[in-house]
C-alpha positions as CSV (number, residue, x, y, z in Angstrom):
1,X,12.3,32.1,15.5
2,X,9.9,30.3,13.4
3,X,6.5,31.7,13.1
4,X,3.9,29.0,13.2
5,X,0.6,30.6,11.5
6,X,-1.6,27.2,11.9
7,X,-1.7,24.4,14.7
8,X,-4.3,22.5,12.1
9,X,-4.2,21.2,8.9
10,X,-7.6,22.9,8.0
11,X,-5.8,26.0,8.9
12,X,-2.6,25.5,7.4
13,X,-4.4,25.6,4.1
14,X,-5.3,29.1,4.7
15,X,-2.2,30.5,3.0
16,X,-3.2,29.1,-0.9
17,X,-4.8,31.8,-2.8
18,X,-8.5,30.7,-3.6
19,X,-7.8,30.2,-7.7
20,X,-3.9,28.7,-6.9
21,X,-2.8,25.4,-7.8
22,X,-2.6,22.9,-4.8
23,X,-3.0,19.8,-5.8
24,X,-2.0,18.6,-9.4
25,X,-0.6,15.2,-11.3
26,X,1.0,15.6,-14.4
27,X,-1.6,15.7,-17.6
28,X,-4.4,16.5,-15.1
29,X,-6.0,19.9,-14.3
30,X,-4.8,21.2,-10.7
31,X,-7.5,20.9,-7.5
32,X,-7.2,24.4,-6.5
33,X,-6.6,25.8,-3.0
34,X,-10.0,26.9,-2.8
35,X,-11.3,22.9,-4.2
36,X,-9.2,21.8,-1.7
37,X,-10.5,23.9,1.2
38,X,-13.8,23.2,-0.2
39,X,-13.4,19.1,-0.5
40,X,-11.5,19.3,3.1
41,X,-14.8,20.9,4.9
42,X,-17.3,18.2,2.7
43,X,-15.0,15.4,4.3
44,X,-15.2,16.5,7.6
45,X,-18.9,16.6,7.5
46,X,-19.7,13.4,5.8
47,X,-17.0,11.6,8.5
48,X,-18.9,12.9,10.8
49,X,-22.4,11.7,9.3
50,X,-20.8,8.4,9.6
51,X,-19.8,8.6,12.8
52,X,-16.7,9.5,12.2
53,X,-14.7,12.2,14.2
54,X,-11.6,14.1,15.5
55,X,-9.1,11.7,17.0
56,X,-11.0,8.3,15.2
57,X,-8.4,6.3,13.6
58,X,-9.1,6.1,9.7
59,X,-7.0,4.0,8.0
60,X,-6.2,4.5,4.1
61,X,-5.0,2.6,1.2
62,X,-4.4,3.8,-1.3
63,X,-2.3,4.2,-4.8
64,X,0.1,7.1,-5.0
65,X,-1.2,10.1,-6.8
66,X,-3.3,12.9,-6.3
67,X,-6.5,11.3,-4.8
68,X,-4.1,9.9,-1.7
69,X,-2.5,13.8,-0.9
70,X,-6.0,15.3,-1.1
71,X,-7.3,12.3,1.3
72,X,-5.0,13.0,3.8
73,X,-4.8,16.3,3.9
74,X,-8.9,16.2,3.9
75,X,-9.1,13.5,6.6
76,X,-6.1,14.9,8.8
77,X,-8.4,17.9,8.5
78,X,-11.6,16.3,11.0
79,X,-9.7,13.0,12.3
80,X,-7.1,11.0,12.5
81,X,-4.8,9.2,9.3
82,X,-3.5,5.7,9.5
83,X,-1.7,5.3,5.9
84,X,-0.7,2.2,4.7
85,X,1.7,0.6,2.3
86,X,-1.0,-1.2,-0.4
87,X,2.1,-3.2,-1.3
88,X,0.8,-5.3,2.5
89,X,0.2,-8.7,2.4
90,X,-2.9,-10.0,4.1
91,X,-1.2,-10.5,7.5
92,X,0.5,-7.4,7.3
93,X,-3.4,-5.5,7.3
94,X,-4.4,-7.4,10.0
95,X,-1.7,-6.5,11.9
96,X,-1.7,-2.9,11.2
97,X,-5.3,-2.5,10.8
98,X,-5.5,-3.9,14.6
99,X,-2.6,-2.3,15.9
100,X,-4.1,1.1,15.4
101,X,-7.5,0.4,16.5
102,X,-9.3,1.4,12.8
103,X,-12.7,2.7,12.9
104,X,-13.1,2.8,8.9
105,X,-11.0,2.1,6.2
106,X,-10.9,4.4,3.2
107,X,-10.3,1.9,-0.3
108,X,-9.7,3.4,-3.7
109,X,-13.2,2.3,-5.6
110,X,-12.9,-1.1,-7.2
111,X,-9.4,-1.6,-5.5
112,X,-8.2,-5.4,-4.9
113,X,-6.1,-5.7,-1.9
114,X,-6.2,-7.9,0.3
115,X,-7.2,-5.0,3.4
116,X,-10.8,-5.5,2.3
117,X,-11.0,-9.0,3.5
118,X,-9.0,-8.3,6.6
119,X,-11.3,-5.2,7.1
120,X,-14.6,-7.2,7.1
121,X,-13.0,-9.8,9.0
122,X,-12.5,-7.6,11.6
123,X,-15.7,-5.8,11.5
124,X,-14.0,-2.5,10.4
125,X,-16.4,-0.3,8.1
126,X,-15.0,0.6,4.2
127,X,-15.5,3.8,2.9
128,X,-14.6,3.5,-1.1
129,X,-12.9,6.8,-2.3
130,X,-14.6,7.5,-5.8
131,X,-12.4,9.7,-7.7
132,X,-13.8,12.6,-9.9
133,X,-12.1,10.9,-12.8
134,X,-13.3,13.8,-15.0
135,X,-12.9,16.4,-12.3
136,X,-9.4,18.4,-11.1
137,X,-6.6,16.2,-9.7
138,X,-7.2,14.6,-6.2
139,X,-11.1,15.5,-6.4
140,X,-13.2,12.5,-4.3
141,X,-16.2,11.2,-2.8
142,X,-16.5,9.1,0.1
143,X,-18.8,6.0,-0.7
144,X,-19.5,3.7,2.3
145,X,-19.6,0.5,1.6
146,X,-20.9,-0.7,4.8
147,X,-24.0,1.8,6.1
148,X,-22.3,3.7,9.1
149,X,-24.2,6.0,11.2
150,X,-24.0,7.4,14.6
151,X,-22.6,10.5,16.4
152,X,-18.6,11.4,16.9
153,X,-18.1,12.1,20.2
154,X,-16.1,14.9,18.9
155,X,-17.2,16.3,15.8
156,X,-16.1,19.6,13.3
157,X,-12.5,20.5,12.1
158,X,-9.6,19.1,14.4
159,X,-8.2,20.6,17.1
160,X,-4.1,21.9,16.9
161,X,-3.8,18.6,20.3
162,X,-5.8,16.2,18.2
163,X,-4.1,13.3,16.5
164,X,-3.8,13.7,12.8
165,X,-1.4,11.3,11.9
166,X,-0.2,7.6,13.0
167,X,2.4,6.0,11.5
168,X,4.7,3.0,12.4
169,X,8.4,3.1,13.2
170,X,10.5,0.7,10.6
171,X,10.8,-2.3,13.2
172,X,13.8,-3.4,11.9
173,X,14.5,-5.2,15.1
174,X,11.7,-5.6,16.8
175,X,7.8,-4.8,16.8
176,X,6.6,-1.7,15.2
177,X,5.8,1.1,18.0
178,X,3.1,3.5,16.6
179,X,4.2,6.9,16.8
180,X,1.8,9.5,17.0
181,X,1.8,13.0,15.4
182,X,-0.5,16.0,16.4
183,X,-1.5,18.6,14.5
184,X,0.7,20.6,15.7
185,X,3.9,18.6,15.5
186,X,2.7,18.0,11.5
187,X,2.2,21.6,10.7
188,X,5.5,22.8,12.4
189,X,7.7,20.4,10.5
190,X,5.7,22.0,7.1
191,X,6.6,25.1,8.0
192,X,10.1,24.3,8.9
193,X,10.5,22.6,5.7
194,X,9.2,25.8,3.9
195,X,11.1,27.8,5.9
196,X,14.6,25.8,4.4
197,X,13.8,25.7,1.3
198,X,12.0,29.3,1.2
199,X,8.9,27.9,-0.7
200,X,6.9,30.1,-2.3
201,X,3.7,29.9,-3.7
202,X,5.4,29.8,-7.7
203,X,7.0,26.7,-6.6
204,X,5.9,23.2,-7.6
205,X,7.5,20.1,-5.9
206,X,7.1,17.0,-8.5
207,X,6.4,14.4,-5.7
208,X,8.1,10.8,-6.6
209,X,7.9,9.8,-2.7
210,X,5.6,6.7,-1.6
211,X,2.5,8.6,-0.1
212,X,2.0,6.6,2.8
213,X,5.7,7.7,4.4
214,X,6.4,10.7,6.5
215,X,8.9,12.0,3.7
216,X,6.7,12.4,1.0
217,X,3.3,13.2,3.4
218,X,5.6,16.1,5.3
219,X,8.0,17.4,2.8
220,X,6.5,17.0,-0.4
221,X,2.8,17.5,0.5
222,X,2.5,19.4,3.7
223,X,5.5,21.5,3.3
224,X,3.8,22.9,-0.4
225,X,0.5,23.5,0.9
226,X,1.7,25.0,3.7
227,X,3.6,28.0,1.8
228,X,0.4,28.3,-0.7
229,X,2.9,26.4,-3.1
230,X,1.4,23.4,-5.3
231,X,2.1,19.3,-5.2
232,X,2.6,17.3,-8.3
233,X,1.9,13.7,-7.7
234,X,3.7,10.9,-9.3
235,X,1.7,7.3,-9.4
236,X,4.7,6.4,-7.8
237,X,8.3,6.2,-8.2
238,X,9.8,5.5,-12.0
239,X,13.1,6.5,-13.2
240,X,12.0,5.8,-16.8
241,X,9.5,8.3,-16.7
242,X,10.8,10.7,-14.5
243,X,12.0,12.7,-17.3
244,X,8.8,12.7,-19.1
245,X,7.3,14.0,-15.7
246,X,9.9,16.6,-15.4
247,X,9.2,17.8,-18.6
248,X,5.7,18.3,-18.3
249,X,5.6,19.3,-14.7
250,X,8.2,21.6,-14.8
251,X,8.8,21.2,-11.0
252,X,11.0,23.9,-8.9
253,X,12.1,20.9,-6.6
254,X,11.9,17.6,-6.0
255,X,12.6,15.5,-2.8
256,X,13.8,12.0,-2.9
257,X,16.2,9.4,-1.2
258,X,19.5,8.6,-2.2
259,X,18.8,5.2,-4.5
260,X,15.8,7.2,-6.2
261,X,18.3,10.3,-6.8
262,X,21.2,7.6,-8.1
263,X,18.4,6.3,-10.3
264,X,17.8,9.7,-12.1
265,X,21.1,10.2,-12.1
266,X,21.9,7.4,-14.8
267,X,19.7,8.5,-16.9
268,X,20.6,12.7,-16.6
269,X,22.8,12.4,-19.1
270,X,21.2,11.5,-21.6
271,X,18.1,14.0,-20.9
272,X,20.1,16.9,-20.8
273,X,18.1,18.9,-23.3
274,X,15.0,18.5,-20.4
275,X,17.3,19.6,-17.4
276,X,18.2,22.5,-19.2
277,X,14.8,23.7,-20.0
278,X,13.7,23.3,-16.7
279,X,13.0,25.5,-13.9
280,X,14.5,23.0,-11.2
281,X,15.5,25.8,-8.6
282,X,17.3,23.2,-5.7
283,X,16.9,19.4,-5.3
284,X,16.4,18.6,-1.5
285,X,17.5,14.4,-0.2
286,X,16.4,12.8,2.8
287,X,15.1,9.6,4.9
288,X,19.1,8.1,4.7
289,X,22.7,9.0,4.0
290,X,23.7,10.6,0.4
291,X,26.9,9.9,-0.3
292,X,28.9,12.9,-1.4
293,X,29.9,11.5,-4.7
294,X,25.9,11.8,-5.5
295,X,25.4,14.6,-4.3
296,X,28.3,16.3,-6.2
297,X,27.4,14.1,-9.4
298,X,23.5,15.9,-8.9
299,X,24.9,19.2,-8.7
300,X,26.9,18.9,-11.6
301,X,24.1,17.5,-13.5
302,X,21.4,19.7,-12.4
303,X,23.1,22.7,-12.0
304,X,21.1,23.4,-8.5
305,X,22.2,22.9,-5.2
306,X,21.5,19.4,-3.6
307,X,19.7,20.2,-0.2
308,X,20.9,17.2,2.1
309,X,18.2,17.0,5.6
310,X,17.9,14.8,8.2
311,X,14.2,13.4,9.4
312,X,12.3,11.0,11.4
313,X,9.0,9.5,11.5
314,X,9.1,10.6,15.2
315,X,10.2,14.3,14.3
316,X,7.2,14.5,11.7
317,X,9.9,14.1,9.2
318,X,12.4,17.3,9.2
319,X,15.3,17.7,12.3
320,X,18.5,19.1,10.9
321,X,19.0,20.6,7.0
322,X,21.7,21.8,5.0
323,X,20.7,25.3,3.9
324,X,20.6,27.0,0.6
325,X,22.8,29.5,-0.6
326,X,24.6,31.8,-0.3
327,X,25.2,29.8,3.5
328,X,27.6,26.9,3.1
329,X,26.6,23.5,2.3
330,X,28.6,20.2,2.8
331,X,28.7,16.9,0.9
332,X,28.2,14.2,3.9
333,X,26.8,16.5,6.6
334,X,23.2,16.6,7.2
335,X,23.2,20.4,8.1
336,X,22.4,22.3,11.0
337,X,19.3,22.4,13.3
338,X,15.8,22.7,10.6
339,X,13.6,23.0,13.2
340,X,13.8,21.0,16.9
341,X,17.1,21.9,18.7
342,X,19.6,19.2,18.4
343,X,22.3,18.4,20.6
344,X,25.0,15.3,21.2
345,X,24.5,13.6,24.3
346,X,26.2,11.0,25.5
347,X,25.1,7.5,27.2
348,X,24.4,9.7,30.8
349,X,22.4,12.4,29.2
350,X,25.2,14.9,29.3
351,X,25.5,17.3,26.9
352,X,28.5,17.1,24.6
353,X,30.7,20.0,23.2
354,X,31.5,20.6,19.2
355,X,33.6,17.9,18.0
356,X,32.5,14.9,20.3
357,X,30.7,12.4,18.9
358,X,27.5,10.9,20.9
359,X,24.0,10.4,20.1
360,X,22.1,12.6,17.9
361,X,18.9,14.1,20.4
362,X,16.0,16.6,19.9
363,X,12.9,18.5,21.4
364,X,10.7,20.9,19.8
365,X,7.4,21.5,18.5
366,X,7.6,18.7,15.6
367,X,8.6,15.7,18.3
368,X,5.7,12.8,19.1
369,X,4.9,13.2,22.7
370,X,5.8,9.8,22.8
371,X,5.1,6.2,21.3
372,X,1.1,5.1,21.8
373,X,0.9,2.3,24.4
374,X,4.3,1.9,25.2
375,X,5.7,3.2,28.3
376,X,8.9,0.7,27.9
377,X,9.5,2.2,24.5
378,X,9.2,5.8,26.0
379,X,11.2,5.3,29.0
380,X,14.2,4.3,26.8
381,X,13.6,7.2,24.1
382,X,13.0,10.3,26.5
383,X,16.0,11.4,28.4
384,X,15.9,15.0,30.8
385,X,13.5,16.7,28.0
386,X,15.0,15.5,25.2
387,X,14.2,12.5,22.7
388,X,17.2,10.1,21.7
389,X,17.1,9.8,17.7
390,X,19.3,6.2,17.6
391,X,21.6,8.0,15.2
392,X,25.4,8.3,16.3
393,X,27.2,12.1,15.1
394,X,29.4,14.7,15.9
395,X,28.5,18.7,15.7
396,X,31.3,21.3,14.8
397,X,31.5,24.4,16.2
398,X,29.5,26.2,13.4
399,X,26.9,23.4,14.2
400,X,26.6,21.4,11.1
401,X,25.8,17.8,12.1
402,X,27.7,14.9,10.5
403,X,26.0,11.4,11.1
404,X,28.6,8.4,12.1
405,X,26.0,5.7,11.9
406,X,22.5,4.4,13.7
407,X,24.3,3.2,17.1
408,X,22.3,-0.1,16.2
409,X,23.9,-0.9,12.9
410,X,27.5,0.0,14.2
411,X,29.8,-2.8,13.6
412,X,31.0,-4.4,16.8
413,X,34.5,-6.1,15.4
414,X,35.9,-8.0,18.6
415,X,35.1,-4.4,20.1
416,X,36.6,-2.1,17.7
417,X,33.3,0.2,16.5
418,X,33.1,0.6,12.9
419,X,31.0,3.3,11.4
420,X,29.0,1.7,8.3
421,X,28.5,5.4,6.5
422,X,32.4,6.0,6.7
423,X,33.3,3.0,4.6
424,X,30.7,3.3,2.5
425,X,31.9,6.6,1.4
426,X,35.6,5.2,0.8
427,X,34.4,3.0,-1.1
428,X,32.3,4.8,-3.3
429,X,35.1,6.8,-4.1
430,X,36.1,4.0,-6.4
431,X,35.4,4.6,-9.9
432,X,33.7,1.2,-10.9
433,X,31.8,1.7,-7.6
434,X,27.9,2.6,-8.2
435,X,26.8,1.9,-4.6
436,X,28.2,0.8,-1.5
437,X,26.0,-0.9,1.7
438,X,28.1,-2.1,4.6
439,X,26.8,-4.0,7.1
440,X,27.5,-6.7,9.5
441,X,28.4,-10.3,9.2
442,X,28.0,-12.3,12.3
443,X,31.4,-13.8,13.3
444,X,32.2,-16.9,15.4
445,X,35.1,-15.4,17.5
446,X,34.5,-11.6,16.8
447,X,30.9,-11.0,16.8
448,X,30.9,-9.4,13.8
449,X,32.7,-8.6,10.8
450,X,32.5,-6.1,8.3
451,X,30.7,-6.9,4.7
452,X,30.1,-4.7,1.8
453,X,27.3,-5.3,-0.8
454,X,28.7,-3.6,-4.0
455,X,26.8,-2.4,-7.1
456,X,28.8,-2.2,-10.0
457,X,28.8,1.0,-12.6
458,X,27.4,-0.7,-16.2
459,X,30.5,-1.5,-18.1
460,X,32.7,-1.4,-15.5
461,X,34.9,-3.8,-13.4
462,X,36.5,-4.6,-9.7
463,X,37.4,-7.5,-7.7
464,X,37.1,-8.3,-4.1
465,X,40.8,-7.8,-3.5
466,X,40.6,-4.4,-5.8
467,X,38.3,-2.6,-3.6
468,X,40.1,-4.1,-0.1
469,X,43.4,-2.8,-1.3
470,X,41.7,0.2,-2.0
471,X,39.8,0.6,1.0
472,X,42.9,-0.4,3.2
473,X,44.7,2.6,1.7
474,X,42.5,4.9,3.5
475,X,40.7,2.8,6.4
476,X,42.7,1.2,9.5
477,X,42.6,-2.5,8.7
478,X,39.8,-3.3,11.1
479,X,37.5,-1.4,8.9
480,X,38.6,-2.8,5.8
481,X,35.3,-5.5,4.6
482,X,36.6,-9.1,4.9
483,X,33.9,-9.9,2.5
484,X,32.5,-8.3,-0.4
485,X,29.4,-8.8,-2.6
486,X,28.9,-7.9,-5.9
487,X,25.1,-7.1,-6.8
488,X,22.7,-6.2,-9.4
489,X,20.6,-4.7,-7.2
490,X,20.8,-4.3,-3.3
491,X,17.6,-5.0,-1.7
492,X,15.5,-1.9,-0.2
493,X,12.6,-1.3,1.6
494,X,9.2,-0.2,0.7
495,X,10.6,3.3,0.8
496,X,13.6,2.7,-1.4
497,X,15.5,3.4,1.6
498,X,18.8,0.6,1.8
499,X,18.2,-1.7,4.7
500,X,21.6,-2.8,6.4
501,X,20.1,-4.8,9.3
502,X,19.0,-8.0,8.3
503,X,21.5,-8.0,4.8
504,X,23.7,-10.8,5.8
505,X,20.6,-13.1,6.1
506,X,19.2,-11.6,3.2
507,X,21.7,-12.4,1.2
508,X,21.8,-15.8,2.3
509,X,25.6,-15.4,4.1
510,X,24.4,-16.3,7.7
511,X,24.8,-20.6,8.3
């Protein structure tokens, strides 16, 4: 049984030893837990001089790096965070900006994007964040812009209830739903994440994730400061200079999705000399599948067990993990329950036994009440208690979870199902094979058929009827792609996460 010390994030910073490291950025000086306790009570009070209190929406842009942690963990601390992508286009803010009903908008100082115009457009008030450029890492001011003033109808630190974080589902296929995420479901999935990985405060996650995604605001961020550990922030994701980072740093983990960790993975090689004088203690992946080829290429690399999870926006990240050892961990299964319980259900809402596959559902302490505003969305997502995750698995009877798919990006081949993740992994046994996305091609007479976008190795070569023959010899013919694309790049999403719907239009294969 997990014991949850904090229901805020004001309290979940309790654990840091006053002096300790909390906050750092490599060649900066670390805010220290103390700082950060210290900056986290200053923002709460000058919110609330502007009016500003617990459950009002404030909306942030801002770069990745230290000043973006501290300003949500500060913020989360006395109201509620609305991060956004500052890779948005103008109609992107509006949307989002509206959609959560913004009551300020925090703006790195001097920042062009295109969210300040949409903010005064729309009457919203912009506090600039001034960093203390000669100060500890993640140190700021809040400058309005615009003079606020007024009372909060609820002012002082936030409540364990209160609303600490909104974030948007994907939308893939249809309109964003906002899903919120209480205190408490926040600081539960931190500790569960600690509790995985056994953080401790000597341990120092070198954070590459984009800051305004559950993944790298929950595991990377929350999850340290919730063990008394420290945070290293990136500006962002760079494979060139994750070395460098690595070297300086000298991180005990580091949590990533599966093109970021094929990224480094290129380049190990040839910084050997670094990985060996590291301190790298485990490498945790998350947010989409790994292939088992990666993660056995990692290990072999790193010398460190790869730590495969499972995690949702609306699970405040964390469901399902692989554990470390001495407990088993397997290539291509996400683990076993991290946190929520987790079950197989199938389309009735009965619970299935070990070995039948259904869809993936949870319930716990870290799962979103429910979508904001959407009683259509909530209807289909809540069945007898539990929350239906989308995701298509099986469980065996020592209760590792293997994912067979998202039950929306199945392949519907004149009926026959086809799991996406299984021939992805067939293929990617192919040695020329660097990465594999398989996804569906509509199909006059069959609905659809199955595609494969294919990402060389550098140097190396396959044709279309190479990796078909190769794939028939382990895949019933239905499975086999009928067409095959051969890549530079495939395209991602802001996360770096591989987007299947939506490919064959992408890709300009849809008449």
């Amino acid at each position: 049984m997990t014991a949850y010390p904090a229901e805020t994030v004001l309290d979940l910073l309790a654990r840091g030893a006053e002096g300790a490291p909390a906050i750092a950025a490599p060649g900066r000086q670390a805010l220290s837990y103390g700082g950060l306790r210290a900056l986290a009570r200053r923002t709460i009070a000058d919110l609330n001089a502007m009016g500003i209190g617990r459950n009002d929406r404030v909306a942030i842009v801002l770069p990745n790096g230290p000043e973006m942690a501290a300003a949500f963990v500060t913020i989360a601390a006395g109201a509620t965070t609305a991060p956004l992508n500052p890779a948005y286009r103008a109609e992107e803010f509006d949307f989002y900006l509206s959609d959560v009903n913004a009551k300020a908008l925090v703006i790195g100082e001097g920042m062009e994007s295109p969210a300040r115009a949409v903010a005064a457009a729309r009457g919203i008030p912009l506090l600039a964040l001034r960093a203390e450029g000669a100060g500890p890492a993640g140190g700021f001011t809040l400058v309005p812009e615009t003079r606020l003033t007024g009372t909060p109808a609820a002012p002082g630190p936030a409540a364990g209830g209160d609303i600490a974080l909104v974030l948007h589902t994907s939308g893939t296929t249809s309109r964003p739903k906002i899903v919120p995420l209480s205190g408490i479901n926040i600081t539960a999935s931190a500790y569960h994440i600690g509790a995985t990985l056994r953080l401790a405060p000597d341990d120092v996650c070198l954070n590459i994730m984009p800051l305004f995604h559950i993944h790298g605001l929950i595991a990377a961020t929350l999850a340290s400061l919730g063990a008394g550990a420290s945070v290293s922030c990136t500006p962002g994701f760079n494979a060139f200079r994750f070395f460098a980072w690595f070297s300086e740093v000298r991180p005990s983990w580091y949590t990533a999705v599966p093109t970021m960790h094929q990224a480094i993975l290129a380049l190990a090689e040839r910084n050997h000399d670094a990985i060996k004088a590291g301190r790298l203690r485990l490498i945790r992946s998350s947010s989409s599948p790994l292939p088992p080829q990666v993660m056995t290429a990692l290990e072999e690399s790193f010398g460190v067990p790869v730590i495969e999870a499972y995690g949702m926006t609306e699970a405040a990240h964390q469901m399902a993990s692989n554990p470390l050892p001495p407990a088993k961990r397997y290539p291509g299964s996400v683990g076993v329950a991290a946190g929520p319980e987790v079950a197989i259900m199938d389309g009735a809402g009965t619970l299935l036994a070990p070995g039948e596959v259904g869809e993936v559902v949870i319930r716990g302490r870290n799962v979103t009440a429910g979508y904001e505003n959407n009683p259509k969305a909530n209807e289909e997502a809540f069945i007898k208690g539990w929350f239906r995750t989308g995701d298509q698995g099986v469980m065996d009877d020592a209760g590792y979870l293997r994912l067979t798919g998202r039950l929306k990006e199945l392949i519907n081949r004149g009926g026959e199902k086809v799991s996406p993740i299984e021939v992805d992994t067939v293929i990617m046994d192919h040695p020329a094979v660097a990465q594999c996305l398989t996804f569906a091609l509509p199909h006059p007479k069959l609905g659809e058929e199955v595609a494969a976008a294919i990402v060389l190795r550098e140097g190396m070569a396959a044709s279309e009827s190479e990796l078909r023959d190769f794939a028939a010899k382990r895949l019933a013919q239905f499975k086999v792609p009928r067409k095959i694309v051969f890549l530079a790049e495939i395209p991602k999403g802001a996360t770096g996460k591989l987007q299947r719907i939506g490919l064959a239009e992408k890709l300009g294969l849809v008449a």
